[in-house]
N, C-alpha and C positions, 0 to 999 in steps of 0.2 A: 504494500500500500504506500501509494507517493505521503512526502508529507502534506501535500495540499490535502488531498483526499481524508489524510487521518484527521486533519483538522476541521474541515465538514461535519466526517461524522463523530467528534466533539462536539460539535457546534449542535447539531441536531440534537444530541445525547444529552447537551445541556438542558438544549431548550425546552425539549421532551419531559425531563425531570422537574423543569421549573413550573410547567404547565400541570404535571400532578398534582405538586405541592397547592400550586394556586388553587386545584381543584378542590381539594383535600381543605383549607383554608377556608375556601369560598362553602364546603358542605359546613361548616363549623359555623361560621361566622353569619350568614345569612340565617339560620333558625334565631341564633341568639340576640340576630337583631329584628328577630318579627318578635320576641320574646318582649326586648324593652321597645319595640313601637307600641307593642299593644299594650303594656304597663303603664307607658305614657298617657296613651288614652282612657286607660284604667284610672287614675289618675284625677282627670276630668273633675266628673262629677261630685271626686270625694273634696275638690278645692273649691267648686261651685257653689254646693250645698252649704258644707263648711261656713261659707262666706255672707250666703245669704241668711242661714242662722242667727250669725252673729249682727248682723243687720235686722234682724227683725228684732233682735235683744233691743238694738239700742233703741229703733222704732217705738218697740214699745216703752222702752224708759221713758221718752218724751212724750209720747200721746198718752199711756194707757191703754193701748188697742195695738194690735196684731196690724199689720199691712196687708190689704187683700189685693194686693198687686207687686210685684217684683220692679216694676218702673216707679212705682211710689217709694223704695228705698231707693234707689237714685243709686245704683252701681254698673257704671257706663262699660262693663267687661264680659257683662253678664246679658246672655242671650237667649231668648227663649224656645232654641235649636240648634243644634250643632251638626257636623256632619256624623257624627257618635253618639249622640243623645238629645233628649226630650226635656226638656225642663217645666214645671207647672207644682202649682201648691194649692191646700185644700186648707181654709181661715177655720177655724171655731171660734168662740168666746175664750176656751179654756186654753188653745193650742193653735198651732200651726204648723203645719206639715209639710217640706217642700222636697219635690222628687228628682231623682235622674235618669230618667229610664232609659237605656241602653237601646239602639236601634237594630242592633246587632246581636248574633246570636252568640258571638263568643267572648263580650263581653258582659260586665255586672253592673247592676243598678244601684242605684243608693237613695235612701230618704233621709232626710230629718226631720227632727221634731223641736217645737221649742216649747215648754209648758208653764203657764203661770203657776207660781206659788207662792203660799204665806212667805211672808216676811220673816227670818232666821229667827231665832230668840237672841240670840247675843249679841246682833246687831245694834248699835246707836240707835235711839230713838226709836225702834220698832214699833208700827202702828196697828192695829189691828186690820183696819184697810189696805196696808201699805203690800203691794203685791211685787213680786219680783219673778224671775226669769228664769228657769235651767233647758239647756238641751243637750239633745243627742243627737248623733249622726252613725246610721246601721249602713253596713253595707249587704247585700244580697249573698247566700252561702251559694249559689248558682248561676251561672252566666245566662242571660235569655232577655225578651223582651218584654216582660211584664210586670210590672208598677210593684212595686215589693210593698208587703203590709206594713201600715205606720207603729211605730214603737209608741208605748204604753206611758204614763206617770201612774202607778197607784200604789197607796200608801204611804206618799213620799217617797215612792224612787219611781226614777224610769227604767225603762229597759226596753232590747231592740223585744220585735216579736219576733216568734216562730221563724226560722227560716232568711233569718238575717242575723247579721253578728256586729257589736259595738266597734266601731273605727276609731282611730285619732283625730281628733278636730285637727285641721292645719292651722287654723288663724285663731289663734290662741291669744 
């Protein structure tokens, strides 16, 4: 074999080898990143909700009343559709519920809740009227497209329901 020749088929042998590796890489690296696209989008709802929570808190500090609209708390980030999910909320006197429902099947839904209550006992000046605010944020134990049941207050505590599990609030 000349040395032109032997250095071809180098040159091939290389390139051949590098083209594995990249393949071998590429099978690695491509799941792992549909892994964090979709955690990202996972994501979503649980900083949405979160956000709007903590906005109906304050809503309510200042009115006394729940907001029965998502554009009456004035959060210019926040939309009421995504390409990933649904957003919408359900007012009571006692609560407020706001949802994320997942558009897709292999992602998860989230709701929160925010629920009036008595005023702490060891609070400064505790009134008997004087109402104040906890919530919670569940996310869905199952990926799918359908509105997860709202989490509970009773007895003094909340809790997610059935079929949904307690998340970290982010906006803490």
């Amino acid at each position: 074999m000349s040395q032109r020749n032997y250095k071809s088929a180098s040159l091939a042998s290389n390139v051949g080898g590098c083209l594995v590796v990249i393949g071998v890489l590429a099978s690695v690296a491509v799941p792992s990143f549909q892994v964090k696209l979709r955690n990202k989008k996972q994501w979503e709802p649980r900083d949405y909700i979160s956000l709007i929570n903590k906005r109906q808190q304050a809503y309510f500090a200042e009115k006394s009343v729940f907001s029965t609209s998502v554009k009456a708390l004035k959060i210019r980030i926040i939309k009421t559709e995504t390409e990933n999910y649904k957003y919408s909320h359900h007012t009571t006197k006692k609560a407020t519920f706001n949802y994320g429902v997942s558009k897709h099947k292999n992602l998860k839904s989230c709701v929160g809740g925010v629920f009036i209550i008595p005023a702490l006992k060891g609070e400064s000046n505790p009134s008997k009227n004087k109402k104040m605010t906890t919530s919670i944020l569940c996310g869905a134990d199952s990926a799918g497209t359908i509105k997860p049941p709202e989490p509970t207050y009773q007895n003094g505590k909340i809790a997610c329901a059935t079929g949904t599990t307690e998340l970290r609030q982010t906006y803490d």
